[in-house]
N, C-alpha and C positions, 0 to 999 in steps of 0.2 A: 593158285594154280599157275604153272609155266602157260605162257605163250603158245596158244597151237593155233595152227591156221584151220581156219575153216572146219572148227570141231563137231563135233554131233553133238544135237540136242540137248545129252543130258549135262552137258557143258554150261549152256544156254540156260537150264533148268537153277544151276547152283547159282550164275550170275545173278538169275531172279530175285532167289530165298530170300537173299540177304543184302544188308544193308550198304555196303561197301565189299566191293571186288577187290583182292589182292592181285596181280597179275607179279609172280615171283620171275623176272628177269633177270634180274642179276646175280646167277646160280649157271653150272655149267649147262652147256649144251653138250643132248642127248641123241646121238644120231641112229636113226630108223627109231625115230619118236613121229613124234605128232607136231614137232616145232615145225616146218618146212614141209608136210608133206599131209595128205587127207587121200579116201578111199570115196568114188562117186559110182556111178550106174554108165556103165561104156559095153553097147552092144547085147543090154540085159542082165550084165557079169559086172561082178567089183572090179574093180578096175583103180591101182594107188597112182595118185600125179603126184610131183614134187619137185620143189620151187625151187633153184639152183643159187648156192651160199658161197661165198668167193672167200675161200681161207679155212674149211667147216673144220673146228676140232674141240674134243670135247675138253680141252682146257682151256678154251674161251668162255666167259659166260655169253649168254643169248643175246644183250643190250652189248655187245662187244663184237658182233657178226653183223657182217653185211652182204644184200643181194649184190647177183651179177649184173652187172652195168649194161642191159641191153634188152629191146623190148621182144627178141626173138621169143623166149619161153614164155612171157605173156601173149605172144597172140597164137600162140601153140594152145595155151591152155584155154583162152576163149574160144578158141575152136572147136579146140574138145567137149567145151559145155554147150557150145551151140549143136553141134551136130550129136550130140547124148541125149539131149533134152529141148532139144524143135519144137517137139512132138509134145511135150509134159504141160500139163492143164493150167500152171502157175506160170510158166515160161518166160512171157512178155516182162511180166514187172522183178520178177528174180532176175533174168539176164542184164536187166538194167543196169540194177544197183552192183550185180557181181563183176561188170564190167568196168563203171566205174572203182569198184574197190580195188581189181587187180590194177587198173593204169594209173592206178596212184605213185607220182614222181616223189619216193622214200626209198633211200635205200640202206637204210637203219634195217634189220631183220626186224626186235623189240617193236620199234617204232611201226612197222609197217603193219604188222599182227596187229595194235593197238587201236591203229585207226580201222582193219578190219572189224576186229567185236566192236567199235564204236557203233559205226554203221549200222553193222548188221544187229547191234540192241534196240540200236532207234527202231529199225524195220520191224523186228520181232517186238515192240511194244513195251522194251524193258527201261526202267531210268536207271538201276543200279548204278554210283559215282565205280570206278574203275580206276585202281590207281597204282600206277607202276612200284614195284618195291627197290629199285635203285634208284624214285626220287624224292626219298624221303626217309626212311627207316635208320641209315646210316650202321648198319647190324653185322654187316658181312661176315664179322667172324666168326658167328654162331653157326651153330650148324641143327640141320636137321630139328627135330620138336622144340630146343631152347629158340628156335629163332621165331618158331611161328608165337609160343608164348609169350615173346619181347613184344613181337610187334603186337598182337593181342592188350598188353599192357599198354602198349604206347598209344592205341585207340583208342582206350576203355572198356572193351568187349566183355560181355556178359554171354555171348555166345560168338565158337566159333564152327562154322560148318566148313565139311567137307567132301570130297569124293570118296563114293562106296569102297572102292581102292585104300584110301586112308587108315582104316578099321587096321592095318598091318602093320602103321607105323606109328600111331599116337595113341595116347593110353589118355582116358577118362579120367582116371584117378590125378592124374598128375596134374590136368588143366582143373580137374576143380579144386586142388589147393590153390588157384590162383583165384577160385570163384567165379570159373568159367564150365558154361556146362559144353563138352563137347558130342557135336553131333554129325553126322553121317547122310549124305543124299543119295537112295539108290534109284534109278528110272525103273518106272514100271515096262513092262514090255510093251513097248510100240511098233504097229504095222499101219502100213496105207498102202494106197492103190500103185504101183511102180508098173507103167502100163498094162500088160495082159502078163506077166512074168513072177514069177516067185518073190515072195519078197526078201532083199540082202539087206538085212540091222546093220543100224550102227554104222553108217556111213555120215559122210562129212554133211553139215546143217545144206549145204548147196540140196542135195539132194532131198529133203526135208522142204526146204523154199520151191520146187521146181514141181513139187505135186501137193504142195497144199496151200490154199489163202492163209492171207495172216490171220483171219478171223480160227481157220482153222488150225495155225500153228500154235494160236494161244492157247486153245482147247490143249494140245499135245504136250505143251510148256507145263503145265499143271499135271501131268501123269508120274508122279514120282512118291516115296514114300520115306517121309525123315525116321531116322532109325537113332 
């Protein structure tokens, strides 16, 4: 999977499944994607923040992008999580660790994403190893299904999973001449409490961490169904 910041859940869900995490970097960046930007709870309403990129074009890859040199839209954006979720029952120990991961002094884009799911896997209870795909695969000039099958090969994999997404772009038949069986993680529908207000899916894990304990996120972490 590419680099996204502060993804939802069912993100979290795939890191779990499986044994080793690819984090696909070194591929172009996608803008009004999910690299640089996530959807939280501001004033009951979704509401998208997004993290400011000095250069952003989509023929850079992602490990090739860096943030803006300045800690203005970090303390824009703890603000925003402070005053969104004051109020939210997990608040104290989420606001923490979120505040530590955003003032984190990285200004690698790649890199900075990395050390967030680091974090955020310890928190959420995950060991999944996470391992960038531009330091190590050496592949770049495959593209698309030949590359995920290389580096598949270059592991060992006997399985490789994906996002429910995926099902469009890789065929079954092909990964099991390599003797791999491919498979598919779709999240089951999840809802919780988001104050007294309707509940908005699929927002960024912040929002996930800020109305449930981890005992309670683990429970939610396992709501998914392999296809």
């Amino acid at each position: 999977m590419q680099p996204y910041l502060f993804p939802y859940i069912g993100y979290f869900q795939l890191i779990k499944v499986v044994d080793k995490f690819i984090l696909f970097d070194d591929v172009n960046y996608i803008k009004k994607g999910w690299i640089n930007r996530n959807r939280i709870l501001v004033n009951k309403e979704e509401f998208m923040f997004t993290i400011p990129v000095k250069a952003m074009s989509q023929n850079k890859h992602i490990n090739e992008l860096f943030l803006v040199e300045e800690d203005k839209w970090k303390k824009k954006l703890v603000k925003t999580l402070e005053e969104s979720y004051k109020n939210a029952p997990n608040f104290e120990s989420a606001f923490s660790l979120l505040n530590q991961i955003i003032y984190l002094k990285e200004q690698n884009l790649s890199k900075y994403i990395l050390n967030s799911l680091e974090q955020l896997k310890e928190y959420l209870g995950i060991t999944t190893e996470i391992v960038p795909s531009s330091s190590i695969y050496g592949n770049g000039e495959l593209k698309a299904q030949d590359r995920i099958l290389d580096i598949c090969r270059k592991e060992s994999a006997d399985q490789y999973f994906n996002a429910i997404g995926g099902m469009e772009l890789y065929s079954k038949e092909e990964f099991a001449k390599e003797g791999i069986v491919l498979k598919f993680l779709r999240p089951s529908k999840i809802e919780y409490r988001q104050f007294d207000s309707n509940f908005q899916p699929l927002l960024s894990i912040i929002d996930s961490m800020m109305f449930n304990s981890q005992d309670e996120l683990s429970v939610l972490l396992n709501q998914f169904e392999i296809l």
